[in-house]
C-alpha positions, 0 to 999 in steps of 0.5 A, spaced: 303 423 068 300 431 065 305 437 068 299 439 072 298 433 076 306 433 077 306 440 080 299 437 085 306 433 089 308 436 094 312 434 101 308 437 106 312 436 113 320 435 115 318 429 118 324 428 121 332 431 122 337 426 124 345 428 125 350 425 129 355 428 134 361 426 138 358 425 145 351 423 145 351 425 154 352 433 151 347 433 146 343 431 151 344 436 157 344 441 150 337 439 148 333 438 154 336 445 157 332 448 150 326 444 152 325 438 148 324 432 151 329 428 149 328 420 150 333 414 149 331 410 142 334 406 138 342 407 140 341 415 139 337 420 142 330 422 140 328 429 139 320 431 142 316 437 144 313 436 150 305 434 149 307 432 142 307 425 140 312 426 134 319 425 134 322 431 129 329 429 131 335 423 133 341 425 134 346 419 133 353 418 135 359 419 131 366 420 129 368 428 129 364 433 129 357 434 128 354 431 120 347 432 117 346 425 116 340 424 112 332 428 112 326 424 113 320 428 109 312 427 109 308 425 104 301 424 103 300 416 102 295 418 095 302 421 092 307 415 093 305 412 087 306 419 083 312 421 086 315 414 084 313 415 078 314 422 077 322 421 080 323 416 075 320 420 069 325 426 072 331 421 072 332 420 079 336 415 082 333 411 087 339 410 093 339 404 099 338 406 106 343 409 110 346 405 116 342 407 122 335 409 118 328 405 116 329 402 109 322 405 106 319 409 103 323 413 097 330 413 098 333 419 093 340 422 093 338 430 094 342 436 094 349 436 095 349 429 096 344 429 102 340 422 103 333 424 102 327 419 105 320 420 102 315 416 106 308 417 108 307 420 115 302 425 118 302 432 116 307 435 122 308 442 120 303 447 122 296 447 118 295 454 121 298 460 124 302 459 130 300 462 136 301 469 139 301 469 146 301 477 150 300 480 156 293 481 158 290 488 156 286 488 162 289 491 166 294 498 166 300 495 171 301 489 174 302 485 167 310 482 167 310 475 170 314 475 177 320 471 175 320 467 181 313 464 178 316 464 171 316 457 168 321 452 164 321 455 157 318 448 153 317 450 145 310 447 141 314 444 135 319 443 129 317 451 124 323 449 120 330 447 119 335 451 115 340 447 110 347 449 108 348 449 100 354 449 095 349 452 090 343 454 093 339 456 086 341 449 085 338 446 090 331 450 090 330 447 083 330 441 086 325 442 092 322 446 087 320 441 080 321 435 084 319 435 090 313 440 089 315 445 095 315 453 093 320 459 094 317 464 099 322 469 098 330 469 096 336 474 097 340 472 090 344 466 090 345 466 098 339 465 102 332 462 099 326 460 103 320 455 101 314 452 103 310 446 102 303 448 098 300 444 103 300 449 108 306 450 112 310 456 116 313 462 111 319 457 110 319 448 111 327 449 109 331 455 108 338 454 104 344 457 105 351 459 101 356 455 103 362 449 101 357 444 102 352 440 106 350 442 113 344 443 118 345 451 120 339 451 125 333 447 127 328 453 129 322 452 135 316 455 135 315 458 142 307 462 143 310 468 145 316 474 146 317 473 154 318 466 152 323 468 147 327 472 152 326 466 157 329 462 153 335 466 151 336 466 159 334 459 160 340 456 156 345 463 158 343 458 166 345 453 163 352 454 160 350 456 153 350 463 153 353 465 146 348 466 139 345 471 137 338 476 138 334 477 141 332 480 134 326 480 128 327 477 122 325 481 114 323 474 111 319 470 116 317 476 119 319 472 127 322 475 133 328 469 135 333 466 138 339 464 136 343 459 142 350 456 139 350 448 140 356 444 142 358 443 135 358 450 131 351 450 129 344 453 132 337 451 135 333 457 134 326 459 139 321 463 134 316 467 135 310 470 131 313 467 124 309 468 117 304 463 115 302 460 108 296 458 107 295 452 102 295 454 094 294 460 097 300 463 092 304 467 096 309 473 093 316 470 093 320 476 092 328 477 091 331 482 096 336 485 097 341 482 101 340 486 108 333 484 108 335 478 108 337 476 116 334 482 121 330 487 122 333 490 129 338 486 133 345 484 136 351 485 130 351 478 126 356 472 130 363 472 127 362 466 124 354 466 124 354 462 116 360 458 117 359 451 116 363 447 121 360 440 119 366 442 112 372 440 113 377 446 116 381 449 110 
């Protein structure tokens, strides 16, 4: 196999994320409260979007608090042989299915001693822009929804998930030169963003420094603004009122969201993200580190970039 036809393999999606958490019945209430429609598979919960026959993620029950327990990503059936090959030319071990998960695919120990599953699934992460809802221009007054007809705020799909890192320039090395993905944009050794070459949202995984493994947040594309605010105020109703924004990222370019879950972590509603084209050689960049979280918004949580899945020191 020539370098040129390594460097054509690429995952193309997160297929699917699947963590696990101490009581099933709060996650349930966290998640259909964000608006996913959540349904009861397999001993666990299944993560969709409403009008979306995917399921991004489950939702496991475990001891303790919650834990990444293995990622699930897509690639297309014309590279399984490639990547086979390809991970046996790069050394890669080959490793069993967790308990709980599908025994196909290829199964590949991943940074920080993440299981990693590659198997052949269609294409989930988005082939275009997401959309960008506004006001209609139409008219001069009259342009703000009446809050008694606002509905139930119900995002369209998984844009991207962001991993903890014990070496995140390590980490991107390995999304990079073994599973073809590419860096969008980085801050330093802190922060890294990457995209698939088949076309995806400004980043597919995002990694972040820390002691370890853990998932930080999942992030939902939400069409507009007002659906931002209105899931900030939906999930406030519902008792999950601490996280951060409404504010704009620098590297993404989105408006979001952030809503604390049960756990430590987060569940993102994002609006307006960057998009990568296929092959369309983006300009990844390293930024200074202030660029690498806001624009404008809210003073950064105190323990915002604590990783909760690692043992207390």
């Amino acid at each position: 196999m020539t370098a040129a036809t390594c460097r054509m393999l690429a995952v193309h999606s997160v297929d699917e994320f699947v963590f696990s958490v101490p009581d099933l019945e709060q996650a349930r209430h966290f998640y259909t409260s964000f608006g996913l429609d959540v349904r009861d598979e397999a001993g666990g919960l299944a993560l969709y979007t409403f009008g979306h026959p995917h399921r991004w993620a489950r939702v496991l029950p475990g001891d303790g608090g919650k834990r990444l327990l293995w990622l699930s990503l897509g690639i297309h059936a014309d590279d399984v042989e490639g990547f086979a090959q390809h991970l046996a030319e790069c050394g890669v071990v080959r490793i069993a299915a967790p308990d709980g998960a599908e025994a196909g695919g290829l199964w590949i120990g991943g940074p920080d001693g993440l299981p990693l599953q590659l198997r052949v699934a269609p294409k989930s992460s988005p082939s275009q822009p997401a959309p960008r809802e506004f006001p209609p221009q139409s008219h001069d007054r009259g342009r703000a929804p009446g809050r008694s007809q606002t509905q139930a705020v119900r995002p369209l799909y998984l844009s991207h998930i962001l991993l903890f890192s014990a070496d995140v320039d390590a980490a991107r090395r390995f999304y990079e030169d073994l599973l073809g993905l590419r860096l969008s944009d980085k801050s330093g050794s802190v922060i890294a963003f990457m995209h698939s070459p088949h076309g995806s949202d400004h980043h597919l995984i995002a990694l972040a420094k820390s002691g370890g493994a853990g998932l930080h947040h999942s992030s939902w594309c939400v069409p507009s603004l007002d659906a931002v605010g209105l899931g900030s105020q939906q999930m406030a109703q519902a008792g999950y009122d601490q996280g951060w924004g409404l504010g704009r990222h620098v590297l993404g370019s989105n408006y979001f969201r952030y809503v604390r879950d049960p756990w430590g972590s987060y569940a993102e509603y994002s609006y307006d993200i960057d998009f990568v084209a296929p092959e369309s050689g983006w300009p990844a960049a390293d930024h200074p580190g202030e660029d690498s979280l806001y624009v404008w918004g809210p003073a950064l949580p105190e323990d915002f970039i604590v990783n909760h899945e690692l043992p207390a020191r």
